[in-house]
N, C-alpha and C positions, 0 to 999 in steps of 0.2 A: 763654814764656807765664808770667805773673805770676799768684800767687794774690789774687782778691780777695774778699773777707769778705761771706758774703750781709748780708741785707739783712733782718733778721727781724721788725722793727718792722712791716712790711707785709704777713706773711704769709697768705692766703687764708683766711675764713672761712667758704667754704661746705661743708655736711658738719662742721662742729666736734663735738661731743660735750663741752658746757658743764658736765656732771657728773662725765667720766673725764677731760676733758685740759685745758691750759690751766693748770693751778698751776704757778708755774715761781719758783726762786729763783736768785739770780744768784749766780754763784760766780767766784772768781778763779783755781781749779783747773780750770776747763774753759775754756779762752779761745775754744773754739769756739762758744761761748753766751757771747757777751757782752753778750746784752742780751736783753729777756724778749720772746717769738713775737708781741707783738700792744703799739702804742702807748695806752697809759694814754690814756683815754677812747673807744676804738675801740668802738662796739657792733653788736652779731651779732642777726639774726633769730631767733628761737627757733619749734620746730618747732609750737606753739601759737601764733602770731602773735601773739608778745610779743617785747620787747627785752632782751639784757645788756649791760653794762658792764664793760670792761675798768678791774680798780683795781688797786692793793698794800693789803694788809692792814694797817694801822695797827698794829696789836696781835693777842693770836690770835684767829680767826672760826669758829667751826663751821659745816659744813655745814644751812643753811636759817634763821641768826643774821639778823635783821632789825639792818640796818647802816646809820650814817649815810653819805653820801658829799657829798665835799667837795668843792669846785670844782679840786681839785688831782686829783680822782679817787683820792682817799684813804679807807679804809672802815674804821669802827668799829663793833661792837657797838654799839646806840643804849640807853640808859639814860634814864629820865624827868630824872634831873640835868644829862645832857649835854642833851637835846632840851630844857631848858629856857632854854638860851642859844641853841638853833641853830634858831631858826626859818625855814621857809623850803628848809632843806637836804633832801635828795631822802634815800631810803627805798628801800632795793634787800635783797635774798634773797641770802645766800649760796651759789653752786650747791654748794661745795665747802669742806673745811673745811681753813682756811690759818693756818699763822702768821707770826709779826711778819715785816714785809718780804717773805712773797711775794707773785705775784701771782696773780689770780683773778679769774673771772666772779660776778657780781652780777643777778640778773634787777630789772629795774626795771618790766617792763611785765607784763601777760600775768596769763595764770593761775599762780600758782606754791604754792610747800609755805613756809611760815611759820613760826618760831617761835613760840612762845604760853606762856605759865608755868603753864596749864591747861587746861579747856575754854574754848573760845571759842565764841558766840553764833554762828550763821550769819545773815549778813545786818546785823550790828550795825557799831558803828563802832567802831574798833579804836585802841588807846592806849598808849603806851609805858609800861614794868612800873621797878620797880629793879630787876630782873635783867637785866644785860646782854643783849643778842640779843633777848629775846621781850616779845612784847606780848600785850595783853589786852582783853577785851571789859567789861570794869570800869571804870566813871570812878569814881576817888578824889579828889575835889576837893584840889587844891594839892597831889597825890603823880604825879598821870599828866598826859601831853599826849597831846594827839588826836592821830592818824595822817590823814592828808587823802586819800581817793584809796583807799584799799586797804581792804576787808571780806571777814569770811569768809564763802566759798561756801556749806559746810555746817561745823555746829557740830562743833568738833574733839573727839576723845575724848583723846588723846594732846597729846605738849607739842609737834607740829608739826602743823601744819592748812592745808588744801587756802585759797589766800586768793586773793582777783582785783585786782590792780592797775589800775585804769583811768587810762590817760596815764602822771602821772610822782606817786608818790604823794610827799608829801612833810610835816614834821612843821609841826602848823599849833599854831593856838593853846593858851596854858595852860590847863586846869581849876582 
């Protein structure tokens, strides 16, 4: 009988646990992981009937870094400078906090925990800060871009706050 090499890319997504498991870096020291549990763009139901997204971390992400992602299923921290070339690109929640080259879940739908550089407005519309990850309920004309699709629930007191994704939120036009 021959050994052959599971198959990990395909692994089961029901029961995941999007906040404890799922960061995974690939290593040349464990050839029994050759490759990361779930194929980049896989998405998982969330137990609030929302969506994540399976990405790699582009650079490092903190746990709840509002990210851009890329059609390569690539996720950055989103910045008003970067969002102001990438229009268009979709806006996901970090569930976990990764660095460069791992991989990790992204909530893109659903109710989820936000970054924010302050308080944030409940029910306002929400806009990319110069601080990596977090956005804000501030329009600065010519410093912020709108976020499309995603507002906060209740006004944050903390630099994360409870925000609702509706659809696929994604970074719209400049101020």
């Amino acid at each position: 009988m021959t050994y052959t090499t599971p198959i990990f890319g395909n692994a089961n997504r029901e029961g995941t646990d999007l906040t404890t498991s799922g960061v995974f870096t690939l290593s040349t020291t464990t050839p029994e992981y050759p490759l990361p549990p779930f194929v980049l763009g896989t998405t998982c139901p969330t137990s609030n009937e929302g969506i994540a997204v399976y990405c790699t971390a582009s650079t490092a992400v903190t746990q709840y870094d509002a990210c851009q992602i890329t059609y390569l299923y690539s996720a950055t921290p989103i910045t008003s400078t970067i969002a102001a070339t990438q229009r268009g690109a979709v806006i996901g929640a970090a569930a976990q906090t990764m660095t460069t080259g791992q991989f990790g879940w992204f909530y893109i739908d659903g109710v989820v925990t936000v970054g924010t550089v302050a308080t944030a407005t409940a029910n306002g519309l929400l806009y990319t800060s110069a601080t990596a990850g977090k956005l804000t309920s501030v329009l600065a004309t010519g410093s912020t871009v709108l976020v499309t699709d995603m507002s906060m629930m209740v006004t944050s007191a903390t630099t994360n706050g409870t925000a609702q994704i509706a659809g696929r939120a994604f970074i719209g036009a400049t101020s």
